[in-house]
C-alpha positions as CSV (number, residue, x, y, z in Angstrom):
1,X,1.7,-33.3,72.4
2,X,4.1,-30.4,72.6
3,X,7.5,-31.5,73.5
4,X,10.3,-28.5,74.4
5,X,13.9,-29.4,73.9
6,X,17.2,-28.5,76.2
7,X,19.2,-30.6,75.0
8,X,22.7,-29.0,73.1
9,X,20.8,-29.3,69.8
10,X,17.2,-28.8,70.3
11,X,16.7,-29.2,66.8
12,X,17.4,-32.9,67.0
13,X,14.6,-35.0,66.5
14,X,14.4,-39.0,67.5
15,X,13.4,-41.3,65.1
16,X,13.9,-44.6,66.1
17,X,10.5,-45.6,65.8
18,X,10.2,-44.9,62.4
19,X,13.5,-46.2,60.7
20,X,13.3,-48.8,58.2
21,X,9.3,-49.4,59.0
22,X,8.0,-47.7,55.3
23,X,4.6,-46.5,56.1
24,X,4.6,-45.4,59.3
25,X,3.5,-41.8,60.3
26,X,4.3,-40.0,63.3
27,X,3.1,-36.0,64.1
28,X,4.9,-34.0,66.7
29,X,4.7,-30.5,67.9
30,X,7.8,-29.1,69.2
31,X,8.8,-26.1,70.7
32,X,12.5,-24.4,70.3
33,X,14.6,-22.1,71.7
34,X,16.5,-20.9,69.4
35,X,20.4,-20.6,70.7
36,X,21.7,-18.7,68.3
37,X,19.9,-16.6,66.1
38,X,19.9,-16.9,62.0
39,X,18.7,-14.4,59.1
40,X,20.1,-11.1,57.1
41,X,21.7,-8.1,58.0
42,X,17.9,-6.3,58.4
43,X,15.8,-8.9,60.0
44,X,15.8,-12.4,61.6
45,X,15.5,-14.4,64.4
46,X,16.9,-13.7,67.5
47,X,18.6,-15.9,69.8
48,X,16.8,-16.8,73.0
49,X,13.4,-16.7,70.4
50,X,10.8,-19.3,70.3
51,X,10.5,-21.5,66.7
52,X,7.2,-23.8,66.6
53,X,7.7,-27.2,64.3
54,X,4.8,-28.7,63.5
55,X,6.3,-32.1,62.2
56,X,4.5,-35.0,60.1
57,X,7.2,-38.1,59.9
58,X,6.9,-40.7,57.4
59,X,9.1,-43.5,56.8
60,X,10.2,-44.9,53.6
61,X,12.0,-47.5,51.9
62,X,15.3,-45.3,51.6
63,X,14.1,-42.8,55.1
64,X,12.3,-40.7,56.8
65,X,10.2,-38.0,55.0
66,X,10.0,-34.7,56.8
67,X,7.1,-32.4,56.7
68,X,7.6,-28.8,58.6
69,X,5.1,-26.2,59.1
70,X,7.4,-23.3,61.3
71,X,6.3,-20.6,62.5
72,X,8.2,-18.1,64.3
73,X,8.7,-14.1,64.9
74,X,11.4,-12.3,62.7
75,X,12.6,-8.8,64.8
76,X,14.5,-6.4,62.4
77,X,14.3,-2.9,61.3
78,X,12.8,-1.3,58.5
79,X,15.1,-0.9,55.2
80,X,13.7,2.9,54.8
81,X,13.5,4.5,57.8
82,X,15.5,1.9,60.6
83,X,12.1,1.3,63.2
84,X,12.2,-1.8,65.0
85,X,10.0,-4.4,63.2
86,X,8.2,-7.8,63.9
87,X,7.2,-10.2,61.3
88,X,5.7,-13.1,61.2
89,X,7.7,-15.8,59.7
90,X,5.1,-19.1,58.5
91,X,7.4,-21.3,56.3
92,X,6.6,-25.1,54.7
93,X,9.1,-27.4,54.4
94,X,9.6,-30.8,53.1
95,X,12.7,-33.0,53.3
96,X,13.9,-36.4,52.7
97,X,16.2,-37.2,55.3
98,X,18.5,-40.5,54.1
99,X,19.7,-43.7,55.9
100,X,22.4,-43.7,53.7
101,X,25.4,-41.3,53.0
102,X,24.5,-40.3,49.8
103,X,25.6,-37.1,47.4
104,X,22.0,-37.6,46.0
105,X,20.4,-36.9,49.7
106,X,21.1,-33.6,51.3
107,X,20.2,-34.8,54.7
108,X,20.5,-38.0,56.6
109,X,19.6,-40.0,59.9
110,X,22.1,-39.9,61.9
111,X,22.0,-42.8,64.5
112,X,18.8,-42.2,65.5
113,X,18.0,-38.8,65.4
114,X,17.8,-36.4,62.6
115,X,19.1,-32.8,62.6
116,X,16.1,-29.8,61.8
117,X,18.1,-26.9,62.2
118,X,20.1,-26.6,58.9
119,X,16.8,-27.5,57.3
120,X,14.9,-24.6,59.1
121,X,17.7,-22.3,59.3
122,X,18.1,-22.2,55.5
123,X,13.9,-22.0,54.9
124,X,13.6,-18.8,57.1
125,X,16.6,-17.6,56.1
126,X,15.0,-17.9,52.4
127,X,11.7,-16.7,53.4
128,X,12.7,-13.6,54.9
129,X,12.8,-10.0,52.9
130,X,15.7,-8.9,52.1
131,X,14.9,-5.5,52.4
132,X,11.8,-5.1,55.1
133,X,10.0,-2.3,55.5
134,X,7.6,-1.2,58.5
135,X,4.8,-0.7,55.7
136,X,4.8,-0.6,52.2
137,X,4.2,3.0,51.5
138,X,7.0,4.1,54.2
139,X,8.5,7.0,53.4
140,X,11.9,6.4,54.8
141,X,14.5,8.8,56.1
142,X,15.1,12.8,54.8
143,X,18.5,12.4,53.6
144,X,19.7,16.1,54.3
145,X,18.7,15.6,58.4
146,X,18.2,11.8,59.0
147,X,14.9,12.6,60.5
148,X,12.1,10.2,59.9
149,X,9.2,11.6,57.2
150,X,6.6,10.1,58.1
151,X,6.9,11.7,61.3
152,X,6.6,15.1,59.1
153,X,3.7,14.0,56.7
154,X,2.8,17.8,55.5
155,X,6.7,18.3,54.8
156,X,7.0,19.7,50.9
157,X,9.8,17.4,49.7
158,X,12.7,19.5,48.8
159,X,14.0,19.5,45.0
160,X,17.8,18.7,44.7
161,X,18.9,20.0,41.6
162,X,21.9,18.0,39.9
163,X,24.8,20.8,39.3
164,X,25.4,19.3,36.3
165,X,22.3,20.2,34.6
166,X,22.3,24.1,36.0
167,X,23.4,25.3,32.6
168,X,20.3,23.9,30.9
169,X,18.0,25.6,33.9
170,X,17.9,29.2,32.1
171,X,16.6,27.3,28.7
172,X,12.9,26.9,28.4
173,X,10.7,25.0,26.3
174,X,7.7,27.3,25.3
175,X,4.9,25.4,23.9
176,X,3.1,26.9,20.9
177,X,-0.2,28.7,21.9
178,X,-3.0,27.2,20.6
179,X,-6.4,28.9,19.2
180,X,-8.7,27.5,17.4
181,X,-6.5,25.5,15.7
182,X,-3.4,27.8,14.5
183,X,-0.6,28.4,16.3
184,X,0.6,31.8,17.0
């Protein structure tokens, strides 16, 4: 069963049925709409994007234990050379969400109903790169034009001398020449 919330918070899930009943299991599949979107400065997801929970609920003595399987599309662009990107973003989650008001419990039923989205904000959040790239051998930007290199692939990359090592350019190593074993 696939439920889509509209509600304000469509992170809210009800769990009436479950509270204070240890050993009962309930499995939901719910769809989201993300209303405002979360990740870094690169990447994330957007607002208006689709999140898919895939939730296993069991109740215990103390509350409700939260198992998450999310999965999601992260839009960014690339760290190197600023494409537009699209990951895949597949996190796990577990949480113990509290009947009681606890600083031992980070999360708690509230009423009847427990809040997902700090829980799945923070996870993707986490499970995004902090610097993405559009594939792992991108060669990024040239940093004289802006232009993208791989765009250029038989470019010769240009060698930028530092000015402060010019007056060691003129000296030269010269390696002995070696012949049959003396050196001339």
């Amino acid at each position: 069963m696939v439920v889509s919330h509209t509600i304000d918070n469509p992170f809210n899930v009800q769990v009436f049925d479950l509270m204070h009943r240890p050993g009962e299991t309930r499995e939901r599949e719910i769809d989201v709409v993300v209303n405002e979107g979360f990740g870094n400065a690169l990447i994330g997801i957007e607002s208006g994007a689709k999140v898919h929970l895939d939730l296993r609920m069991e109740s215990l003595h103390d509350g409700v234990l939260v198992y998450a399987d999310v999965d999601s599309v992260a839009v960014g662009e690339c760290g190197r050379c600023l494409d537009r990107i699209e990951l895949p973003v597949e996190v796990d989650i577990q949480e113990l969400f509290a009947y009681s008001v606890d600083e031992a419990f980070d999360y708690t039923v509230v009423d009847d109903h427990i809040d997902l989205e700090p829980l799945v904000r923070d996870a993707v959040v986490l499970a995004l790169p902090f610097q993405p790239v559009c594939r792992p051998d991108c060669p990024g930007l040239d940093p004289e034009t802006g232009e993208r290199l791989a765009d250029f692939p038989d470019r010769e990359p240009k060698e930028v001398l530092d000015p402060r090592w010019s007056a060691l350019a003129g000296l030269q190593t010269t390696e002995p020449d070696v012949e049959g074993g003396t050196s001339k």
